[in-house]
VEXGU-345619 format. One record per residue (C-alpha): residue number from 1; residue in one letter; x, y, z. Coordinates in steps of 0.02 Angstrom, whole numbers. Each point is the difference from the previous one (the first is absolute). Example, Ala and Ser with C-alpha at 12.3 -4.5 7.8 and 13.67 -1.06 7.14 Angstrom:
2
REC  seq  type       X       Y       Z
REC    1     A     615    -225     390
REC    2     S      69     172     -33
//
This chain:
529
REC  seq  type       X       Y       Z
REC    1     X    1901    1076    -293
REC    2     X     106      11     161
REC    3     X     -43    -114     153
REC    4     X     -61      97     158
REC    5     X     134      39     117
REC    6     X     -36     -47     190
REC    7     X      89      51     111
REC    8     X     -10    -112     180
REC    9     X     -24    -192      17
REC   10     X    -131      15     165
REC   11     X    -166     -67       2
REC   12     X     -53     162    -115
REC   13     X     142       1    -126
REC   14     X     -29    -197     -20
REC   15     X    -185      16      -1
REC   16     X       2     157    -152
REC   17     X     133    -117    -119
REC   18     X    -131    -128      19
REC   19     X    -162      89     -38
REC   20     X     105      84    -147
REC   21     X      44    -188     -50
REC   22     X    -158     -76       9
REC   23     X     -62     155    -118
REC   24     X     147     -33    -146
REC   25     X     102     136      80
REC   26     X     185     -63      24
REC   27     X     101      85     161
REC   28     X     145       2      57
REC   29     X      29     -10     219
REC   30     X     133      78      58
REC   31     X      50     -44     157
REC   32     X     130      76     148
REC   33     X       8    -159      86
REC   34     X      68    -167     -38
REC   35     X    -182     -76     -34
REC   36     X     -22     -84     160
REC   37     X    -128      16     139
REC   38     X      57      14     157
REC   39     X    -110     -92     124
REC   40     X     -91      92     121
REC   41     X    -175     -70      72
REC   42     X     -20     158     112
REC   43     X     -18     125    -176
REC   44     X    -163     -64     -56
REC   45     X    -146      72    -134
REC   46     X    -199     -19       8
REC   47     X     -74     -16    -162
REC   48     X    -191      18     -37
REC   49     X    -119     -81    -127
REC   50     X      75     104    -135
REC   51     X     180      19      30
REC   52     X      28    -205      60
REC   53     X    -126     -39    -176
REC   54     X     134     128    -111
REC   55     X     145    -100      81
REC   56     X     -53    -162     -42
REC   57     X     -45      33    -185
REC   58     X     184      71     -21
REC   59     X      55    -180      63
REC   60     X      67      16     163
REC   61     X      -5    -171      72
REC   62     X      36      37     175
REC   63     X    -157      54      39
REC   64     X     -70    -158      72
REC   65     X     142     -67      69
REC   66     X      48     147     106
REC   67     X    -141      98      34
REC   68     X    -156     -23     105
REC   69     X    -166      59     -15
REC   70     X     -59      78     156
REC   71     X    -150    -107      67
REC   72     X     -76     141     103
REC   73     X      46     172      73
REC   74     X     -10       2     186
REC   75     X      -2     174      80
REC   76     X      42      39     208
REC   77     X     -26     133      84
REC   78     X     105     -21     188
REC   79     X     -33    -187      59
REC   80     X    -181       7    -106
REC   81     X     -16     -94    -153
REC   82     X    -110     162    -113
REC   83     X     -27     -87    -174
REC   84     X      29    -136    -113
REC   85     X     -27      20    -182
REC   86     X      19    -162    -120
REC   87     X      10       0    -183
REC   88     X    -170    -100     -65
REC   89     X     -39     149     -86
REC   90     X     166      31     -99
REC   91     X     187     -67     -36
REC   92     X     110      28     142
REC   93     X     152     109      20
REC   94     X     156    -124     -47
REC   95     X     140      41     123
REC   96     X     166     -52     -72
REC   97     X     205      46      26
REC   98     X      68     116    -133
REC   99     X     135     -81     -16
REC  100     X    -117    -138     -67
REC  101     X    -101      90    -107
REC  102     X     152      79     -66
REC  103     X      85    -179     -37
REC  104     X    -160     -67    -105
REC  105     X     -19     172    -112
REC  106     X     186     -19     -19
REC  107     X      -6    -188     -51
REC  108     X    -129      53    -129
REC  109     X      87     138     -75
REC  110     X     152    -110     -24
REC  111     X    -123    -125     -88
REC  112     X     -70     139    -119
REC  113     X      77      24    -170
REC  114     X     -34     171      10
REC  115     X      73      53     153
REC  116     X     184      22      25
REC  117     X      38      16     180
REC  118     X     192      93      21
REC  119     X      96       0     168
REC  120     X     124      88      79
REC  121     X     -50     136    -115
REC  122     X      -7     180      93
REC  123     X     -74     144    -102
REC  124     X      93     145      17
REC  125     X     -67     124    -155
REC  126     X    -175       3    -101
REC  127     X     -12     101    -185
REC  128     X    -137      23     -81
REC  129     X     -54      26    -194
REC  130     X    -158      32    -117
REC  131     X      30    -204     -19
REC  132     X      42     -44     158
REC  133     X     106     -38     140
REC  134     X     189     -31      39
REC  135     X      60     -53     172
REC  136     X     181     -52      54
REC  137     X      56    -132     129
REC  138     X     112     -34     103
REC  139     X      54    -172      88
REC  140     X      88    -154     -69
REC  141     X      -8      77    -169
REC  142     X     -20     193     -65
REC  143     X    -154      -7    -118
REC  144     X     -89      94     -91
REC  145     X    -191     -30     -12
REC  146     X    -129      59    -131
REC  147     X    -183      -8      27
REC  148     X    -182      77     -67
REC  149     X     -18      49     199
REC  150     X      64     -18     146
REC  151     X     -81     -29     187
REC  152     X      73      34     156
REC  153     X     -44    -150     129
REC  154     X     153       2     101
REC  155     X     -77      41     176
REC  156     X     -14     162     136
REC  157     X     186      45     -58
REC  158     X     -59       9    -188
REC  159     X     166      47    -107
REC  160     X    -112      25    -160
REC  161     X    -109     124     124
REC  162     X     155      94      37
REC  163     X      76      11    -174
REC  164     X    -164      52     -89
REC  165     X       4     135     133
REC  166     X    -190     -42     103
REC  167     X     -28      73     180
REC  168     X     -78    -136     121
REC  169     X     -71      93     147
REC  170     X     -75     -56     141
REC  171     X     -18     -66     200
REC  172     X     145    -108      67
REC  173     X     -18    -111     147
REC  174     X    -183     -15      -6
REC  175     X      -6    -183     112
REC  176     X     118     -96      42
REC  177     X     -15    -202      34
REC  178     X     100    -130      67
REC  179     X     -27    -151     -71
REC  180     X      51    -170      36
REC  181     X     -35    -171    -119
REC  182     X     -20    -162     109
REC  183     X     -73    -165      22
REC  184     X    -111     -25     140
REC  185     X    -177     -61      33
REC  186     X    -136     130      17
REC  187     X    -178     -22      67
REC  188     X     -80      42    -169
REC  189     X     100     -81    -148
REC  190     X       6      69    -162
REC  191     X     -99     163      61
REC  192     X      82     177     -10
REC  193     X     -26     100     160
REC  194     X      18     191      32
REC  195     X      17      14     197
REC  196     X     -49     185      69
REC  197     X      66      64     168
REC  198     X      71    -169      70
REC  199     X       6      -8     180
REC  200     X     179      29     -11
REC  201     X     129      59    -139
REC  202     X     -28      98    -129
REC  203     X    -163      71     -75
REC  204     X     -32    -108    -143
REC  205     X      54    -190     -44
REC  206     X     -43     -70    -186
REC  207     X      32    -189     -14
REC  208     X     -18     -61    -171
REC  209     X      28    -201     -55
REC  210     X     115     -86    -148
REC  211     X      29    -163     -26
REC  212     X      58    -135     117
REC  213     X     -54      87     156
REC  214     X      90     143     -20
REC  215     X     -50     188      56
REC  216     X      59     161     -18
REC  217     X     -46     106     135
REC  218     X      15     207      -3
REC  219     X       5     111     145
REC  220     X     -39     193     -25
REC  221     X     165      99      84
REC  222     X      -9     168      25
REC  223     X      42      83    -179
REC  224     X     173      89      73
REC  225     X      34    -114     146
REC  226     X     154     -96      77
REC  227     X      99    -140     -69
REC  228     X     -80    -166       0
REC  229     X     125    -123      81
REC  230     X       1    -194     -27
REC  231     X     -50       0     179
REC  232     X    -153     109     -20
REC  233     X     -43     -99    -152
REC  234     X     -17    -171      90
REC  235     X     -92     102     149
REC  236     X    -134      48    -126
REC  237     X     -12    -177     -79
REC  238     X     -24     -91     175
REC  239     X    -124     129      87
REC  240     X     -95       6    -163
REC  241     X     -11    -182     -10
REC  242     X     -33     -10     171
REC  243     X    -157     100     -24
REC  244     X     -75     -99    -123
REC  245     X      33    -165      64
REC  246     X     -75      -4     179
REC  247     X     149      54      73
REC  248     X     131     -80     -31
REC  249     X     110      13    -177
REC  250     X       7    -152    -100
REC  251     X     152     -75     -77
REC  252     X      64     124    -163
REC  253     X     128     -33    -111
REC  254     X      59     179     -55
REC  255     X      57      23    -179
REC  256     X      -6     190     -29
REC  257     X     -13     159      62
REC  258     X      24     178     -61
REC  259     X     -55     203      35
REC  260     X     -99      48    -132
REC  261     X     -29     201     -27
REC  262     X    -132      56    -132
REC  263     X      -5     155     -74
REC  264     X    -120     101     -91
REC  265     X      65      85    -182
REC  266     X     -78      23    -176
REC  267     X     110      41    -164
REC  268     X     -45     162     -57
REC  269     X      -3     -60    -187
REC  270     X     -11    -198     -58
REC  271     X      41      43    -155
REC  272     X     128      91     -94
REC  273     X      12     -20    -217
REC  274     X      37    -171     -17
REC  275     X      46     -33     166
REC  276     X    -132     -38     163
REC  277     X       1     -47     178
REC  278     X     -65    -164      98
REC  279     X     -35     -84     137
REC  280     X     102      70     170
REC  281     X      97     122    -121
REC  282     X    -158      87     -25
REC  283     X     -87     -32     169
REC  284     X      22     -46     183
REC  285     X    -139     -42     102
REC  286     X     -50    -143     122
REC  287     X     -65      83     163
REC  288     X    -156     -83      67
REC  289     X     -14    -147     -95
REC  290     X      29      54    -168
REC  291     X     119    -120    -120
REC  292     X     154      94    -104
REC  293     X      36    -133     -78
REC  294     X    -179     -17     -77
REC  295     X     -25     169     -46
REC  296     X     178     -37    -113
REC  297     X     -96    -141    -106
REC  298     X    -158     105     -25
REC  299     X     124     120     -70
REC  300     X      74    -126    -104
REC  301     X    -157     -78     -52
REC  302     X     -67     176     -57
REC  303     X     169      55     -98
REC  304     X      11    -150     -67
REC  305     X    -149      -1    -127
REC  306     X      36     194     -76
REC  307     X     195     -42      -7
REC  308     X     -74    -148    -115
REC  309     X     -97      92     -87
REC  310     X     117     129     -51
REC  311     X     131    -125     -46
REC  312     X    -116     -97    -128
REC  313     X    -134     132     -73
REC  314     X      79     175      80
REC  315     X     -67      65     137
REC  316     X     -82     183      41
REC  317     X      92     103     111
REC  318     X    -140      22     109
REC  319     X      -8    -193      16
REC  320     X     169     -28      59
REC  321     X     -40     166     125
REC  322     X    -139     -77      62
REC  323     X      91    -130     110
REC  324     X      78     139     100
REC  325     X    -171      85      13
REC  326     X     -92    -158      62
REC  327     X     154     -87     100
REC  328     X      52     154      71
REC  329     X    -199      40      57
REC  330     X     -25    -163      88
REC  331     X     154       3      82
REC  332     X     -22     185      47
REC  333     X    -179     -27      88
REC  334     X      79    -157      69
REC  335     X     122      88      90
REC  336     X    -140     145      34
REC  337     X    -101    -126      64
REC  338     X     148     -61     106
REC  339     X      43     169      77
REC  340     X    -186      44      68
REC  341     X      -5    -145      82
REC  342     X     162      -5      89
REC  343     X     -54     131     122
REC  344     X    -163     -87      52
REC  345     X      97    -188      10
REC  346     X     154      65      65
REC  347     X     -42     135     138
REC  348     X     -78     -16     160
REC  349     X    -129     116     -41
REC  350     X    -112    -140     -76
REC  351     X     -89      -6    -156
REC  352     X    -145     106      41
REC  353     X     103     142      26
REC  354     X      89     -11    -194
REC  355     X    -147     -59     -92
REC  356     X    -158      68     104
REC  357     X    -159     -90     -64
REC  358     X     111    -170     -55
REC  359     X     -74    -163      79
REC  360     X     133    -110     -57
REC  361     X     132     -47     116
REC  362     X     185      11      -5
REC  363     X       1    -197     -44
REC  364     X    -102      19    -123
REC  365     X      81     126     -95
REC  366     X     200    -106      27
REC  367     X    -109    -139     -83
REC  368     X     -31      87    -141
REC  369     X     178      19     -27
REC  370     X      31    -182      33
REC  371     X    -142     -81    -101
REC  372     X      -6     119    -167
REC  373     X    -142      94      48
REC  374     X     -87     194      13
REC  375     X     136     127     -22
REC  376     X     146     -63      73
REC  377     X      -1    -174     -83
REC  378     X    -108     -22    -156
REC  379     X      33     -17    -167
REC  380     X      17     157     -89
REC  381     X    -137      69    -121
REC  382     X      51     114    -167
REC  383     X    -112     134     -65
REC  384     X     -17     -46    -176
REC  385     X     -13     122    -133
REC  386     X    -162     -23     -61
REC  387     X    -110     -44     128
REC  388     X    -130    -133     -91
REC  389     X     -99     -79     121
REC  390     X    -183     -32     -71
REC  391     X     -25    -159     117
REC  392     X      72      13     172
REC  393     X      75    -145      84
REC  394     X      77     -41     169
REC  395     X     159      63     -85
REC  396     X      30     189     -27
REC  397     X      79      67    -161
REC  398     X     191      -7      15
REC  399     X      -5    -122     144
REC  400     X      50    -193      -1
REC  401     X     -96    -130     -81
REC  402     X     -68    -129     109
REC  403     X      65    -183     -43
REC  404     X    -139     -85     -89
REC  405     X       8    -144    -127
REC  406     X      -2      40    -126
REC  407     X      30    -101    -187
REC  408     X      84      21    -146
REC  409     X     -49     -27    -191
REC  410     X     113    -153      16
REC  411     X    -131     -71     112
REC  412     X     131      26     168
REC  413     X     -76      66     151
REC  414     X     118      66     122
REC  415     X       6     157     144
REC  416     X      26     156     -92
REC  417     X     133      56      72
REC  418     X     107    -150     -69
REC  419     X     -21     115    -172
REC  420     X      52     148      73
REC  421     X     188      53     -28
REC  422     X     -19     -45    -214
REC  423     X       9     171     -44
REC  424     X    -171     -12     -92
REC  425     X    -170      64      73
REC  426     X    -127    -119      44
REC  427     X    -192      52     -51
REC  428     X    -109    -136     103
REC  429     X    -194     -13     -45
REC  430     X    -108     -56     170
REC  431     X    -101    -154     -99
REC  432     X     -89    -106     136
REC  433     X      -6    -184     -53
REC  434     X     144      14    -125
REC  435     X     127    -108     143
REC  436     X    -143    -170     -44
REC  437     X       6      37    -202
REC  438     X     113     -63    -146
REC  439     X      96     131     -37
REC  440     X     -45     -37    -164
REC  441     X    -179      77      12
REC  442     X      38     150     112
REC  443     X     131      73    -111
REC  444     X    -123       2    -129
REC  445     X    -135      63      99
REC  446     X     -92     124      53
REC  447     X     108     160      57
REC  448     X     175     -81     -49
REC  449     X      13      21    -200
REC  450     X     -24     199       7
REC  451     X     112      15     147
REC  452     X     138    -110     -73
REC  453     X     -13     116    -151
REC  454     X      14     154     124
REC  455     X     134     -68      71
REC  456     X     116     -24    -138
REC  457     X       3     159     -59
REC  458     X      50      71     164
REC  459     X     173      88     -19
REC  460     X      86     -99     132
REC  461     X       9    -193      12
REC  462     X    -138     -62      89
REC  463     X     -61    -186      76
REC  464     X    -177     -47      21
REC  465     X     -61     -75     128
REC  466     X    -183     -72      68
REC  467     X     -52       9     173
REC  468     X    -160    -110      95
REC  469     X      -3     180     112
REC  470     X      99     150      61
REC  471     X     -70      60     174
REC  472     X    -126     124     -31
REC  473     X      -5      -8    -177
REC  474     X    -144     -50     -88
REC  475     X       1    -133    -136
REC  476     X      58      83    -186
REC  477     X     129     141      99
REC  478     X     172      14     -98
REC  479     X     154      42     102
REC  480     X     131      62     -72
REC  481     X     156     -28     111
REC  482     X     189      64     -11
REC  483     X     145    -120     -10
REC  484     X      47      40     170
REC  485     X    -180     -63      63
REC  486     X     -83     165      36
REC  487     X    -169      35     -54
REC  488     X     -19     129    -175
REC  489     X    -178      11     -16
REC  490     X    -148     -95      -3
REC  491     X    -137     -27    -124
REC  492     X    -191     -39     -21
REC  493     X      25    -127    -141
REC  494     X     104      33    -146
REC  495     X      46     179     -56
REC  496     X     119     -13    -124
REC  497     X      50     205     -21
REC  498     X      -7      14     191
REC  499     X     107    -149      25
REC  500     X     122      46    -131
REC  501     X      22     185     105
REC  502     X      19     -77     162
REC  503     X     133     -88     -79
REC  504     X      90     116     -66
REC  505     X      -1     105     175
REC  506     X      73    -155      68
REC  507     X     159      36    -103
REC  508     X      -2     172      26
REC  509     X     -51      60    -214
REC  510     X     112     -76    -136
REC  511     X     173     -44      -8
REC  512     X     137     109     -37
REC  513     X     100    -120     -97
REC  514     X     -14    -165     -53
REC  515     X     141    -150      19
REC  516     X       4    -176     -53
REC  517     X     -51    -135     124
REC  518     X     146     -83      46
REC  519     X      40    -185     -10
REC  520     X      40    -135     124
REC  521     X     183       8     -40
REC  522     X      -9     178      53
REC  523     X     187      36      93
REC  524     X      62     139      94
REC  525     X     134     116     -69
REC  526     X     145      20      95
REC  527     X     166      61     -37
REC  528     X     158     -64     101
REC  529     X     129     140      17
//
């Protein structure tokens, strides 16, 4: 069997070979570039509980180094301080340059045996087959490259997207920001800050922390407006500064700065045959508070799992459509969610007069976007196709699991989203008390011999796991959970047949063909012309 083609070495491109690699599946990267990441502090990503947790089980060991957690979220309104919001209740967002998050999925991709990163490799033609797919390169060598699929992660500009013929409609110019990265000290360390209607400049300042005492710092322009000059630049910096600091501005050491524009667009298809669409080649979005970048590794996370699938057992062809119908979805009421509240946030008009009967304020709803939460930030949810819910818990069907303890028949106890990205579902019985007992008596008791049974004759590989508790489930509830970390189905104590059907709606009915799993020494093919 052919390795997966993918096309792009960003932080999506990087992020799919890895998932595919840590589920048996070799790749192979290829990459425009020269395979180096340009440093730039002022282009930076916000990752939430489930994107930063996804990033660190693929091995990207820049995480700590380079990011920062937020310690609270301040919000102003004018020269009033409105709210402050900490995180007791749940992980913070972990702010972090691309660059660097590029550089430690990179480093791990080198490391894995089943990832072969490419450079200076521009693809210039994609064919497609019954078997699979052929692309041709272009760079320091012409190559020809053979592959069971191929996945186009190579940015806004998407060449697959263009040669595989896919519209990408959509709203250009939505906000623009200039943004500046610098060192400085600011009354409220470590704490992001969204600043409405400053008493002077523009109408909206975001300062956001990293490492070392460094900020970035984003001013809203006017989406069609006038050059920004150096001199306008270091205007902004020292009145905004000035504002915050009693005054006067403090001492800054300034080590980037840049005009970012965001746009709004959504790929008509994701997927064509063998051939499908990722990260900013399938989406743009980012008004408001919402994170491109993150929406990319959901999308990898979720493609990563069925393009597993189908290259070990075969895969149905409504499994490998369903990441188009659940990516595209989210992204699609992201964006929807984006665009009815631009009027309200973005006109003078007020909120009131967009959204009559809505108490929440414009803050409010540009911290959702920052923070992952309500309909401009949270993580997505995925109708599944059988709805099985006979216990309800805090967590809906199709939505993402909370991160409970949970532990293994090996006697391990870890958070369960460290076994997430294994391409294996996870069933986890709710068993009170079990986290204080040898694991030698629970596995033998009670519940746990008829749904081990149950569980290994489920038709898809399958861990399981042992919980203390799940928030609101009751003691004896099964969940049955997809490799991606989303919720199935849930279950009032074991039900094999019911179980066994959930299952199967996870991977979409059986297989259309079957291949051999492949082996560690798995290489790519590639022909040199």
């Amino acid at each position: 069997m052919d390795p997966v083609i993918v096309v792009g070495a960003g932080p999506v491109g990087l992020s799919l070979s890895l998932a595919l690699a840590g589920q048996g599946v070799p790749s192979v990267v290829l990459d425009e570039g020269p395979g180096k990441e340009e440093p730039r502090p002022a282009r930076t990503v916000v990752l939430h509980a489930d994107t930063a947790a996804m990033a660190h089980r693929l091995g990207c060991r820049t995480l700590r180094d380079e990011g920062a957690y937020f310690a609270a979220w301040r919000t102003m309104r004018r020269s009033r301080p409105a709210q402050r919001i900490t995180f007791d209740d749940g992980p913070a967002p972990l702010h972090l340059p691309q660059h660097a998050l590029t550089r430690g999925l990179r480093d791990a991709a080198a490391a894995h045996p089943l990832v072969q990163l490419v450079t200076d490799s521009r693809l210039d033609s994609v064919e497609q087959d019954d078997h699979g797919v052929t692309a041709h390169t272009r760079g320091a060598e012409t190559t020809w490259w053979r592959g069971s699929y191929l996945v186009g992660c190579d940015g806004a500009r998407s060449t697959v997207r263009k040669l595989i013929g896919i519209r990408f409609p959509g709203r250009t110019a939505v906000e623009r920001h200039a943004v500046a990265a610098l060192r400085t000290e600011l009354p409220w360390p470590g704490e992001a800050l969204l600043h409405r209607s400053p008493p002077s400049g523009p109408e909206e300042v975001t300062s956001r922390p990293l490492p070392d005492g460094v900020w970035r710092l984003d001013w809203l322009l006017p989406a069609r407006g006038e050059l920004v000059t150096p001199d306008t630049l270091v205007t902004l910096i020292r009145d905004t500064l000035a504002t915050w600091c009693g005054g006067t501005t403090p001492p800054y050491d300034l080590l980037d700065t840049g005009v970012h524009t965001l746009h709004h667009r959504l790929a008509r298809r994701w997927r064509d045959g063998r051939a499908f669409l990722a990260g900013d080649a399938a989406h743009l979005l980012g008004a408001l508070g919402t994170q491109g970048v993150e929406e990319g590794l959901r999308d990898a996370e979720n493609l990563a799992w069925k393009l597993s699938l189908a290259w070990h057992q075969g895969a149905s062809e409504a499994l490998l459509d369903s990441y188009e119908g659940e990516r595209r979805t989210a992204v699609a009421a992201r964006l929807r969610a984006a665009d009815q509240a631009m009027p309200a946030l973005r006109a003078a008009g007020g909120l009131r007069t967009y959204l009559p009967g809505s108490s929440r304020s414009a803050e409010s709803l540009l911290t959702d976007g920052h923070l992952g939460r309500g309909p401009l930030g949270a993580a997505p949810a995925y109708a599944p196709p059988v709805a099985v819910r006979e216990v309800p818990t805090a967590t809906e069907p199709g939505g993402p699991v909370a991160n409970v303890p949970v532990t293994a028949p090996d006697g391990a106890t870890v958070p369960l989203r460290d076994l997430l990205g294994q391409g294996r579902l996870l069933v986890v019985l709710v068993a009170p008390g079990t986290g204080v007992w040898d694991r030698r008596h629970w596995l033998g008791a009670g519940l746990m011999p008829r749904l081990a049974a149950a569980v290994s004759a489920l038709p898809v590989r399958t861990d399981l796991l042992v919980a203390d508790g799940y928030p609101g489930a009751p003691a004896h509830t099964v969940l049955l959970i997809r490799p991606d970390g989303h919720l199935a189905a849930t279950f009032a104590g074991v039900r094999p047949a019911e179980l066994y059907e959930a299952a199967d709606s996870v991977r979409a009915g059986a297989p259309a063909t079957r291949v051999p799993a492949p082996s560690a020494a798995t290489t790519p093919t590639v022909v040199i012309d």
